[in-house]
C-alpha positions in Angstrom: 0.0 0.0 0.0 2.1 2.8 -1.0 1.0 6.3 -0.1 1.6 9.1 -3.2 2.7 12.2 -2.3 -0.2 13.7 -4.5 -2.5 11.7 -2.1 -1.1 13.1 1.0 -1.0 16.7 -0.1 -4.7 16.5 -1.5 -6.2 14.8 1.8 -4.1 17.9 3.5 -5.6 20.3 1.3 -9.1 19.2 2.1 -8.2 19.2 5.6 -6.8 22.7 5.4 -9.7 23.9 3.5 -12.6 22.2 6.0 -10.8 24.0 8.5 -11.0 27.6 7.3 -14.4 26.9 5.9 -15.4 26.5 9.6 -12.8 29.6 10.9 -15.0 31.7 8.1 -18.5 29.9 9.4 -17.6 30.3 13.0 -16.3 34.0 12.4 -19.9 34.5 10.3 -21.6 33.5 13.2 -19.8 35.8 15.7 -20.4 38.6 13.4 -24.1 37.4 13.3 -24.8 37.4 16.8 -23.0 40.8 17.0 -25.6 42.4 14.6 -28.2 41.1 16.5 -26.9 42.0 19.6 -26.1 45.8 18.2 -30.1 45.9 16.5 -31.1 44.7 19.7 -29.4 47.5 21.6 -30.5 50.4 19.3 -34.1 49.0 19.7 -34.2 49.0 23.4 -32.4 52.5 23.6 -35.2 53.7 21.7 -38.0 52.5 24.2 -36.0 53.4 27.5 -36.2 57.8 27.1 -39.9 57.7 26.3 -40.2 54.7 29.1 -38.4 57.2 32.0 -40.7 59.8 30.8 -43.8 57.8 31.5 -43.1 56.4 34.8 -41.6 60.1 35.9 -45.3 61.6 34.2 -47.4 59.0 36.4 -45.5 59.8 39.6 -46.6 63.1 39.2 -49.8 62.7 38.2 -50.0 60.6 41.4 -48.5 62.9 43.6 -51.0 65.6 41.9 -53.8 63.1 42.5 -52.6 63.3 46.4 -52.8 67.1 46.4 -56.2 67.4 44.5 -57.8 65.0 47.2 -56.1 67.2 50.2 -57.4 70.3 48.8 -60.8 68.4 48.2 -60.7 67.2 51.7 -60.0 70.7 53.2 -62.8 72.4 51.0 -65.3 70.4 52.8 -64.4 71.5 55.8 -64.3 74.6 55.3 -67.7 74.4 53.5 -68.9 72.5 56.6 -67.9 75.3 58.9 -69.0 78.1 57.2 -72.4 76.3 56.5 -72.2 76.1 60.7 -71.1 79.7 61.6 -73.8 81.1 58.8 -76.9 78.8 60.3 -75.9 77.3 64.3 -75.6 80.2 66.5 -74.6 77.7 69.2 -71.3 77.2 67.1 -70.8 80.7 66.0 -70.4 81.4 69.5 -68.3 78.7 70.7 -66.2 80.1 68.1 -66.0 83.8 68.9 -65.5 82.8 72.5 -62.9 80.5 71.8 -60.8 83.2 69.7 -61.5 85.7 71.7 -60.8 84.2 74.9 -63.9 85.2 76.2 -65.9 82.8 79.0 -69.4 83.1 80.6 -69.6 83.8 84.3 -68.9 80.2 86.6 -67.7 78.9 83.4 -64.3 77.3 83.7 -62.5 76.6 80.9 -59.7 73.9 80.7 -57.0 74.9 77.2 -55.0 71.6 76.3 -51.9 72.5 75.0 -51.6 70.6 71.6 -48.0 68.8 71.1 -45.4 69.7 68.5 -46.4 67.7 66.2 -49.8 69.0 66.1 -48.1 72.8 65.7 -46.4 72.0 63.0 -49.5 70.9 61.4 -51.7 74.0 61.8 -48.2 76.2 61.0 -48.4 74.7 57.5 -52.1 74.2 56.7 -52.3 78.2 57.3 
């Protein structure tokens, strides 16, 4: 069984050419995913600005929400006082004697003193 030299150096050349075949296949592949990957990035930096924006525009619209309900929540009662000072005289009175410190006679009055916390509560809602 004798071996040629033409034999040798064809099976090597096939060999030789299998092997960059799959150098150039594995480098096709790399470059591939690569594109992918790069699409994939420019897609999803498209979506993230506008996505930020939203969730910043429904944080405010919730804190909004929180400050309309406040405000509706101090309009009624105010409207419920004023509806009580224009038609209870019992109240109206209670009222001008409490601001005014004013007292009837053998009526003793007893002033709690409200705590800090409760200051700094009626500092800010006026």
């Amino acid at each position: 069984m004798a071996v040629r030299c033409s034999d040798v150096e064809q099976a090597y050349g096939d060999f030789r050419a299998r092997r960059e075949a799959t150098v150039w296949q594995r480098l096709n592949r790399v470059l591939g995913v690569l594109l992918f990957v790069a699409i994939w990035l420019v897609i999803v930096s498209l979506f993230v600005p506008p996505y930020k924006k939203l969730t910043q525009s429904r944080a405010e619209i919730d804190n909004l929400q929180a400050q309309v309900n406040e405000q509706k929540t101090l309009l009624a009662r105010q409207t419920r006082e004023v509806a009580l000072v224009q038609t209870d005289t019992t109240y109206l009175e209670t009222i001008a004697r409490d601001r005014l410190d004013l007292m009837k006679e053998g009526e003793t009055i007893f002033r709690l003193e409200p705590t800090q916390d409760t200051k700094r509560k009626d500092s800010a809602r006026r």
